[in-house]
C-alpha positions as CSV (number, residue, x, y, z in Angstrom):
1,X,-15.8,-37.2,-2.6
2,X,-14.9,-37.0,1.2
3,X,-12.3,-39.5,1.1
4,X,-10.7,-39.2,-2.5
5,X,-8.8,-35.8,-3.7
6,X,-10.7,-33.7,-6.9
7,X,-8.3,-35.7,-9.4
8,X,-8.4,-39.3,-7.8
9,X,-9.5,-40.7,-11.2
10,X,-5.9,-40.5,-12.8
11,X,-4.7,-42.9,-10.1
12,X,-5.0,-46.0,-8.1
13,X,-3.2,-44.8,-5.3
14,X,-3.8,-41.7,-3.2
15,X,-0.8,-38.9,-2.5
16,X,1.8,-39.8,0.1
17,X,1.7,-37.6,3.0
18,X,4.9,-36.9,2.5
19,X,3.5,-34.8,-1.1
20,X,-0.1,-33.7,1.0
21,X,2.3,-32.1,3.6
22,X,4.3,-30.3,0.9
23,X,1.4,-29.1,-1.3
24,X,-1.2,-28.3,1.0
25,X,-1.8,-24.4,0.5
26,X,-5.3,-24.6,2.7
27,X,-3.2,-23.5,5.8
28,X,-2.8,-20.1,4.2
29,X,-5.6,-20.0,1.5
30,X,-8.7,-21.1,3.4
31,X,-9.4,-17.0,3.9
32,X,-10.3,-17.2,0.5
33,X,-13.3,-18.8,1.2
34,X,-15.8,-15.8,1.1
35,X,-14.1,-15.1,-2.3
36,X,-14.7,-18.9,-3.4
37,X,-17.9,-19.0,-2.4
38,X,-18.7,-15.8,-4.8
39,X,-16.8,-17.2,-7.9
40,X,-18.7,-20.3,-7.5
41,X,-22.0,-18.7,-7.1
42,X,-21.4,-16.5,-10.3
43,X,-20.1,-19.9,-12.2
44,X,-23.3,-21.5,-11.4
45,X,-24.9,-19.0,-12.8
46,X,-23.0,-18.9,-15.8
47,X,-24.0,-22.6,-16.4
48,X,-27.6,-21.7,-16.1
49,X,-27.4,-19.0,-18.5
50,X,-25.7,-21.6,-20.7
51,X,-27.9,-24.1,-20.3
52,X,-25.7,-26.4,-18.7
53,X,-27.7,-26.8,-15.4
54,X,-31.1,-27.0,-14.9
55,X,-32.6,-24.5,-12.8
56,X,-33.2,-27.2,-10.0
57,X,-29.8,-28.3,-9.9
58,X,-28.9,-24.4,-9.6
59,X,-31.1,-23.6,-7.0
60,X,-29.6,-27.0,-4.8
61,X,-25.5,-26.0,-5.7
62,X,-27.3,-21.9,-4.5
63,X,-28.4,-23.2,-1.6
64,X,-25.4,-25.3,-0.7
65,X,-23.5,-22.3,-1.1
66,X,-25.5,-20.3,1.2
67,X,-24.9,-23.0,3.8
68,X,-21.2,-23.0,3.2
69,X,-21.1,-19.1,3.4
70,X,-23.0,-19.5,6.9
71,X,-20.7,-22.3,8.3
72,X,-17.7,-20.4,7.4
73,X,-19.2,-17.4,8.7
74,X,-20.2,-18.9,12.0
75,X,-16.5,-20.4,12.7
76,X,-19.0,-23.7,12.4
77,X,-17.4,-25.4,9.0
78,X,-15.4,-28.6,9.6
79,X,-13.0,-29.3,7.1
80,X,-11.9,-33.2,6.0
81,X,-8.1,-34.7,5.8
82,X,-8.5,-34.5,1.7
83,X,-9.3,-31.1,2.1
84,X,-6.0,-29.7,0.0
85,X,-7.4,-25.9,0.0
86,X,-9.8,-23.6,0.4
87,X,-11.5,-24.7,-3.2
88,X,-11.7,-28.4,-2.8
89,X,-12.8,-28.2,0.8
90,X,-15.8,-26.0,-0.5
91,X,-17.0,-28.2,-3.5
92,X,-16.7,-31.6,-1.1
93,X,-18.8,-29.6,1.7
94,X,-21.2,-28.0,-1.2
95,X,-21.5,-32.1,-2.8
96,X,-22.6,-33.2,0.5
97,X,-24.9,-30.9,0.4
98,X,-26.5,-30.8,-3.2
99,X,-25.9,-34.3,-3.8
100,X,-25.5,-35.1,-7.6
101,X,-26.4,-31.1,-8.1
102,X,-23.1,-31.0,-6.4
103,X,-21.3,-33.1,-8.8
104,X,-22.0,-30.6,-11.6
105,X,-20.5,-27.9,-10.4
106,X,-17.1,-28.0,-11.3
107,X,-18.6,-28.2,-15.3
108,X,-16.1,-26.4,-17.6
109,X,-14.3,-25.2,-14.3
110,X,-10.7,-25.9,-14.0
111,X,-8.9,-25.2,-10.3
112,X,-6.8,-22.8,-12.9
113,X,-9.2,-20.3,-13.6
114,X,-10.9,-20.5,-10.0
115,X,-7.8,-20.1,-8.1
116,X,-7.0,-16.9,-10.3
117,X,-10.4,-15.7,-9.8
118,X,-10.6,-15.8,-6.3
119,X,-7.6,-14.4,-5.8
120,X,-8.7,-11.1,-8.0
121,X,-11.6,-11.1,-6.0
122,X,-9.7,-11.1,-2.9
123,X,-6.8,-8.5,-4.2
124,X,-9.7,-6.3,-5.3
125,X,-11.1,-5.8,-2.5
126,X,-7.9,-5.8,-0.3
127,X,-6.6,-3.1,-2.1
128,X,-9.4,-0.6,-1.7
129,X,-9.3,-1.3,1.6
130,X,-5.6,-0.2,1.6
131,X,-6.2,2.9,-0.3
132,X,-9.0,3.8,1.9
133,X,-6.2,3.6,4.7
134,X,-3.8,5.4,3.0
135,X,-5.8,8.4,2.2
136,X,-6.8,8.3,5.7
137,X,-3.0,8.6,6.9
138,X,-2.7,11.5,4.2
139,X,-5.8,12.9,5.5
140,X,-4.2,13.0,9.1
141,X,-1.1,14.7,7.6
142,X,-3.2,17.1,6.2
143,X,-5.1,17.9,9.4
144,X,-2.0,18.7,11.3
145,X,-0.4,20.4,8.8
146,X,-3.3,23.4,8.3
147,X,-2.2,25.1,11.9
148,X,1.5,24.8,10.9
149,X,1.5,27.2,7.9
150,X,4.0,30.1,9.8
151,X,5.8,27.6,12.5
152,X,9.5,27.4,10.9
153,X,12.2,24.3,10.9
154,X,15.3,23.9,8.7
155,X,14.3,21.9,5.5
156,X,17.4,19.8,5.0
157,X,19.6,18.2,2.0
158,X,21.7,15.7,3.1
159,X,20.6,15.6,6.3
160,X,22.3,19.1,6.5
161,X,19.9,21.9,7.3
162,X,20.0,23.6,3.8
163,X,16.4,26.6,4.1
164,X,13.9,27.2,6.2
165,X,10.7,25.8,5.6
166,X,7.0,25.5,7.6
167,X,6.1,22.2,9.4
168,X,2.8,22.3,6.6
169,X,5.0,22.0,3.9
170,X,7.2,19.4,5.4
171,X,4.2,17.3,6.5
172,X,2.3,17.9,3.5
173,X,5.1,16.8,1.4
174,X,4.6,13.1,3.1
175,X,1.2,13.6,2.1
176,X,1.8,14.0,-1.8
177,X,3.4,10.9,-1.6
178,X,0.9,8.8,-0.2
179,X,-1.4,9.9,-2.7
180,X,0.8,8.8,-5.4
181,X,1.1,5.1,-3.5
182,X,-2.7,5.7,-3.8
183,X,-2.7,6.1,-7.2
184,X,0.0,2.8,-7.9
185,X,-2.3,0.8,-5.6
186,X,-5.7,2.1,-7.8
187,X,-3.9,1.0,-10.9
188,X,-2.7,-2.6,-9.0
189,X,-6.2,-2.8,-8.4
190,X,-7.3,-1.9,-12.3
191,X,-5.2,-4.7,-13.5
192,X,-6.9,-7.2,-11.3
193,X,-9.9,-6.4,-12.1
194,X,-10.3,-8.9,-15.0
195,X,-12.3,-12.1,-14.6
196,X,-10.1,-14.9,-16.1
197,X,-13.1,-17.9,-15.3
198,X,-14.5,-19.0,-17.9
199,X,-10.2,-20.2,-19.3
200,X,-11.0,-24.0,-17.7
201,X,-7.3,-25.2,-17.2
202,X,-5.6,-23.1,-20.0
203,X,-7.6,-24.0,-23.2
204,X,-11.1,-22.9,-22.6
205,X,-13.8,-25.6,-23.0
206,X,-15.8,-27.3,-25.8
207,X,-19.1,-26.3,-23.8
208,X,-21.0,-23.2,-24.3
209,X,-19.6,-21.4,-21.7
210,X,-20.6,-17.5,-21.1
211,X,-17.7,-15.6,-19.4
212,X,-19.5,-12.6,-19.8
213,X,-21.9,-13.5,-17.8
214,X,-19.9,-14.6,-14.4
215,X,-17.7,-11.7,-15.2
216,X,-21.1,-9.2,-14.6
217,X,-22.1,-11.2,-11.7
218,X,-18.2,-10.6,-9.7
219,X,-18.6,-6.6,-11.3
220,X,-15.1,-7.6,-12.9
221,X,-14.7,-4.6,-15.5
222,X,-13.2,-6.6,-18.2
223,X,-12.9,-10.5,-19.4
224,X,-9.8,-12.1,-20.1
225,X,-8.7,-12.2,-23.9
226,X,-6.8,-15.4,-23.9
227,X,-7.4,-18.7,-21.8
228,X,-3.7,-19.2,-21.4
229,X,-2.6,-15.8,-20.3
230,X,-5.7,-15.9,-17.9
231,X,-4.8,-19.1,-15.9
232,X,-1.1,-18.2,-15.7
233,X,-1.0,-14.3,-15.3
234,X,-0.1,-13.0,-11.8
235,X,1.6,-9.9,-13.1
236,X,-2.3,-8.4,-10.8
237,X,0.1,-10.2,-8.1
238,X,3.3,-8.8,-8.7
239,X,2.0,-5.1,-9.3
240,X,-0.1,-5.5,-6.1
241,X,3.8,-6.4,-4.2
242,X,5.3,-3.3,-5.7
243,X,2.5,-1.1,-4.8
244,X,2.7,-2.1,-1.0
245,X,6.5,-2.1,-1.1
246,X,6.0,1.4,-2.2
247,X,3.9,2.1,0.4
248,X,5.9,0.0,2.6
249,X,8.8,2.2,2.0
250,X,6.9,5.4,2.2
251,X,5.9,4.5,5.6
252,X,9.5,3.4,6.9
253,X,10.4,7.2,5.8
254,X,8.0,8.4,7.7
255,X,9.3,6.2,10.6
256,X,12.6,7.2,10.1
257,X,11.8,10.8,10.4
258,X,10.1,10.5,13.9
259,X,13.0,8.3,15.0
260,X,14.9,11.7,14.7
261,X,12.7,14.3,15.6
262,X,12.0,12.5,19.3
263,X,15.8,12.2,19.9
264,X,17.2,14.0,22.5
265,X,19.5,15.4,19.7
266,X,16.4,17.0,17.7
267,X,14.0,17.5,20.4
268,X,11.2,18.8,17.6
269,X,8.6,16.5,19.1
270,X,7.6,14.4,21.9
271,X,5.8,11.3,21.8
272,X,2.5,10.5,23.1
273,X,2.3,7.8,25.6
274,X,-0.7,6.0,24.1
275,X,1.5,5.6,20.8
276,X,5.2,4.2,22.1
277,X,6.3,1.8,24.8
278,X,9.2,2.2,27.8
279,X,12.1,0.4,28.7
280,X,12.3,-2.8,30.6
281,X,16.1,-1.5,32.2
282,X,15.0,2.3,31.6
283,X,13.1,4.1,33.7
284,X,13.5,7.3,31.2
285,X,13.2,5.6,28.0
286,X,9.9,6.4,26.1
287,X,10.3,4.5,22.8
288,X,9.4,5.1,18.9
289,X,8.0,1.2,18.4
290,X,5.9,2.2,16.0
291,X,8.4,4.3,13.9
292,X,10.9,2.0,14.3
293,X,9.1,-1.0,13.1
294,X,7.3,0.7,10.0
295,X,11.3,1.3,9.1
296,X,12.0,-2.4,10.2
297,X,8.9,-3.8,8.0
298,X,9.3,-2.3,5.1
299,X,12.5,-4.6,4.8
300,X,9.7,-7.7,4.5
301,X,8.1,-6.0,2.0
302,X,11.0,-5.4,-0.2
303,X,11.8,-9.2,0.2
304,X,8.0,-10.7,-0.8
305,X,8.3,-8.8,-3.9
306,X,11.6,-9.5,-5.0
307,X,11.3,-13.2,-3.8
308,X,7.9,-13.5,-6.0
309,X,9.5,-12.1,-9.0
310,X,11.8,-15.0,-8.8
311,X,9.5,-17.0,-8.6
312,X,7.4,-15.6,-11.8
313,X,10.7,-15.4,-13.7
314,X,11.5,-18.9,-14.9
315,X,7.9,-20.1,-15.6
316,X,6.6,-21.5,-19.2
317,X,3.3,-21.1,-20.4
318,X,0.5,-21.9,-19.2
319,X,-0.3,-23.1,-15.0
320,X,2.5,-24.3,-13.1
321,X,2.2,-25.0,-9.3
322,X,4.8,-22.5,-8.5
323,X,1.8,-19.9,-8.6
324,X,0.9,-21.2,-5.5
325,X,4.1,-19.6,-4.3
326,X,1.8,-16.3,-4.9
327,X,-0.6,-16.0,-1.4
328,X,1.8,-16.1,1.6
329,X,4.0,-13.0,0.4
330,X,0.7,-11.2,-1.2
331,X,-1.2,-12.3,1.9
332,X,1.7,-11.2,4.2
333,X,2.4,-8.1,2.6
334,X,-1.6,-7.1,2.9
335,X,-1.4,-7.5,6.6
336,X,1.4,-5.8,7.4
337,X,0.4,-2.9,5.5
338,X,-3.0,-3.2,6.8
339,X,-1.7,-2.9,10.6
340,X,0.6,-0.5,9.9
341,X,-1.5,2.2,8.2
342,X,-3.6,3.1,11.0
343,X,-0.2,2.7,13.8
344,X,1.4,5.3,12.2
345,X,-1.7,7.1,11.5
346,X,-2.5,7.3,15.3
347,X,1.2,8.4,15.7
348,X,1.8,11.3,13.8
349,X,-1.9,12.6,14.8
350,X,-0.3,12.7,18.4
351,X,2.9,13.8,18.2
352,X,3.2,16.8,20.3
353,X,5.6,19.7,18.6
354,X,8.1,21.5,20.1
355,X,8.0,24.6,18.0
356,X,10.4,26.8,19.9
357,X,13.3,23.9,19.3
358,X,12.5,23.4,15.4
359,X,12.5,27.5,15.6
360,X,15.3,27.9,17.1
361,X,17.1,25.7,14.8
362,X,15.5,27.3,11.6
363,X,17.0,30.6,12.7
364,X,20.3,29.5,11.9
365,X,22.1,32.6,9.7
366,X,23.7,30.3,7.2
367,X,20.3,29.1,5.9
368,X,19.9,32.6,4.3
369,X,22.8,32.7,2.3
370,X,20.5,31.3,-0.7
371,X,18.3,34.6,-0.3
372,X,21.7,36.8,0.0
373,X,22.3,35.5,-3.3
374,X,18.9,35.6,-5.3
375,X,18.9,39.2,-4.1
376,X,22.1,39.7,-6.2
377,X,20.2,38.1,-8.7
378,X,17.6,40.5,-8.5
379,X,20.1,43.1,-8.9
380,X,21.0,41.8,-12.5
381,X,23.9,39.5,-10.8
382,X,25.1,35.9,-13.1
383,X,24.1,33.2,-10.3
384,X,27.3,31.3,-10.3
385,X,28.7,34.5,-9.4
386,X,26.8,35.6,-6.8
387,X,26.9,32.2,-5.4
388,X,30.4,32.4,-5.3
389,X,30.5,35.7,-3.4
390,X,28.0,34.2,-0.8
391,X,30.4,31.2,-0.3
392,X,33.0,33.2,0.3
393,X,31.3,35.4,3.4
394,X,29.9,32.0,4.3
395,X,33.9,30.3,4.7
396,X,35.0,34.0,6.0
397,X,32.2,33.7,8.6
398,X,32.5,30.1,9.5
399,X,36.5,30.7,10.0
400,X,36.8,34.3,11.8
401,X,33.4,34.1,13.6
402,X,32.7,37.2,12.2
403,X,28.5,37.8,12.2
404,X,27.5,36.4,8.5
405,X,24.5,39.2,8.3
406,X,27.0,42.2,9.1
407,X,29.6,40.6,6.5
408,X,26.7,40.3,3.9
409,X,25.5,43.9,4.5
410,X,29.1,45.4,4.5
411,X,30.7,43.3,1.4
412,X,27.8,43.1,-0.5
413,X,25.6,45.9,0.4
414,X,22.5,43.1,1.3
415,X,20.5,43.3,4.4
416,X,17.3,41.3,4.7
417,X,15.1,40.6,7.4
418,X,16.9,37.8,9.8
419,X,15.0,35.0,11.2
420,X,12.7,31.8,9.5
421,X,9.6,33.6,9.6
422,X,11.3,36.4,7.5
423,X,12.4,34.2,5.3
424,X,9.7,32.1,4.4
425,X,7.8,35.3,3.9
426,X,10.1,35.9,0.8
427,X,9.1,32.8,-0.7
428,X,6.6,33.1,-3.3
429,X,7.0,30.9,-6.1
430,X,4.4,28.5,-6.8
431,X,4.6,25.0,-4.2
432,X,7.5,26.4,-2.1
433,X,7.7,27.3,1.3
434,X,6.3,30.2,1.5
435,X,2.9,30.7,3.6
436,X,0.7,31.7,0.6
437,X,1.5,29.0,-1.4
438,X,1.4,26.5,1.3
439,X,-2.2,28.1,1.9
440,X,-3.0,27.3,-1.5
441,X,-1.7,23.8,-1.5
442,X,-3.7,23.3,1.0
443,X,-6.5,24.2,-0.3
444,X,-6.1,21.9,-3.5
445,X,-4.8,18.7,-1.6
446,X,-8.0,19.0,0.8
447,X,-9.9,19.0,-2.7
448,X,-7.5,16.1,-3.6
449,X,-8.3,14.2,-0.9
450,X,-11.9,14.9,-1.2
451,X,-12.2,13.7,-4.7
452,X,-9.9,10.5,-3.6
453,X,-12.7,9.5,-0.9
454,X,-15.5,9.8,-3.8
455,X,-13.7,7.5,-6.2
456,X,-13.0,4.9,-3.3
457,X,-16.9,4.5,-2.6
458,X,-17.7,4.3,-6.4
């Protein structure tokens, strides 16, 4: 077994290197092995239960395993040149082990349905950790939103300042998104939970195999339906890419945003120095990194999901190697996120605000002309027209200098209370601006969040 690969029966002669060097995934798929070491341990099981092994031979493969687990565990297992990945390096090692008990444990087990197994084992778990992440960053958001409820800054369109809104509704709107990235990773992570062993290598098996049972012992919440969609399905891949390009992208926002309010031109927050980096040439500089490169990954992202649709998009029925193509960008695309959950975390729960700048620049005139107009409204006013009238003092204004206020009081007879803080008082309707109903969406994403952190631990 040491010196001959899994399927050295076929074939006099052994691979050319030349084919080893090209094929070998165990480079990239040997952290798989915690998850190998489960599926096996659940398919020995299921060949007890079918009465395929006798209980000695399962206790010697259980036993092997255990001593696998501990030598991978330990940093202590050495793997052999025929060692093509994570799965054949496992059942050599468990062989010498178990001896002939060893032999048996690839019975009505194809490389197809383990491969796919492990890997929902190891997406599975991933993900939650993800999503525990993620509503950790949201959590942050929320936490330095609650004091923010009356500070003002100009919400923009555009990137033109367009009405004054509070920092909490600005930060808490980040928030909202993560938790729908939450919710695309938790369905990623629904889809993936389906044990496909038990398929062999696309046909199922002539023994009396008992997927049902393997499936309970991995707490997989469903069984696959059919052998040949189970070997070659990696749509739990694809979904999994989307849902951390999502994220990916959500993050990169995020970055984007703190890029800008740390300028010089902005000024609405400083940066701590725990959390960015200085110049080499500089002596002034105190840099963004982390911003900047949640923006720059996100890029990476992008391209391991479209790259591994390509892949998927030409394939026949059932297992072709190409699926190997799967790990790298899903493995990748884990990490990245992984690292760069907690960076940005850490970032926002430091940035220091400058609330006299983003006030300053709420209290910009023109960003009441919206209320000038809905208080026409109120009057009985058609909208288009009083919009049109508001335009009008607004281009006057904006060409005579004349005082936009004065012109609104004295052409249209509407004076209201200048200033953000004024103005965000006069917003009332249900998930705007205003302070009462960012109070109250406080209050429900807290309970959001709350709820989220239950369903994680279940």
């Amino acid at each position: 077994m040491s010196s001959q690969p899994l399927w050295h029966g076929r074939f006099e002669a052994g691979p050319s290197p030349e084919l080893t060097a090209f094929s070998e995934s165990l480079s990239f798929d040997r952290r798989l092995w915690a998850d190998d070491i489960a599926g096996s341990r659940a398919h020995v099981a299921g060949l007890e239960s079918a009465g395929l092994l006798s209980t000695a031979d399962a206790d010697a493969l259980r036993a092997a395993l255990d001593t696998v687990h501990a030598e991978f565990a330990a940093g202590a297992f050495l793997f052999a040149p025929t060692d093509e990945d994570i799965h054949t390096a496992v059942e050599r090692r468990v062989t010498e082990l178990a001896g002939d008990a060893g032999a048996r444990i690839h019975t009505g087990r194809s490389r197809n349905d383990q491969v796919a197994t492990d890997l929902r084992l190891f997406v599975r778990r991933e993900l939650r950790s993800i999503g525990g992440a993620t509503l950790e960053l949201a959590a942050v958001l929320l936490d330095r939103a609650e004091p923010e409820i009356e500070t003002p800054l100009p919400g923009f369109t555009h990137l033109q300042a367009a009405q004054p809104v509070s920092l909490a509704h600005h930060l808490m709107a980040h928030a909202h998104g993560l938790l729908r990235d939450l919710d695309r990773l938790s369905d990623a992570l629904r889809r993936a939970d389906v044990s496909p062993l038990g398929a062999g290598a696309l046909g199922g098996s002539t023994l009396p195999l008992r997927p049902e049972v393997t499936a309970d012992a991995l707490g997989f919440a469903a069984i696959f339906s059919n052998s040949m969609d189970a070997v070659s399905d990696r749509d739990f891949v694809a979904d999994a890419l989307y849902a951390l390009a999502m994220l990916g992208v959500r993050l990169s926002k995020m970055g984007e945003e703190v890029v800008l309010w740390t300028s010089d031109g902005f000024g609405w927050a400083r940066l701590d120095e725990s959390w960015s980096t200085g110049s080499s040439m500089l002596p002034q500089k105190k840099n963004p990194d982390i911003a900047e490169l949640a923006r720059g990954k996100s890029g990476r992202l992008l391209g391991a999901l479209s790259g591994f649709l390509a892949t998927l998009k030409g394939l026949p029925l059932a297992y072709n190697r190409d699926l190997q193509e799967d790990k790298e960008p899903l493995f990748d695309s884990l990490d990245q996120v992984a690292r760069a959950l907690p960076a940005v975390a850490g970032l926002y729960r430091t940035l220091q605000w400058d609330r006299a700048r983003m006030s300053a620049a709420a209290d910009n005139p023109y960003l009441l002309a919206i209320d000038v107009a809905e208080a026409l409204v109120l009057r009985g006013e058609p909208f288009r027209r009083a919009h049109a009238r508001v335009a009008a003092l607004v281009r006057q204004s904006l060409e005579s200098g004349a005082d936009f206020p004065a012109l609104c009081r004295d052409h249209l007879d509407v004076q209201l209370d200048p200033g953000a803080p004024a103005a965000l008082l006069r917003r009332r309707s249900p998930g705007g601006a205003g302070p009462l109903a960012v109070q109250a969406q406080t209050q429900a994403l807290r309970a959001r969040l709350e709820a989220e952190r239950a369903r994680l631990k279940d």
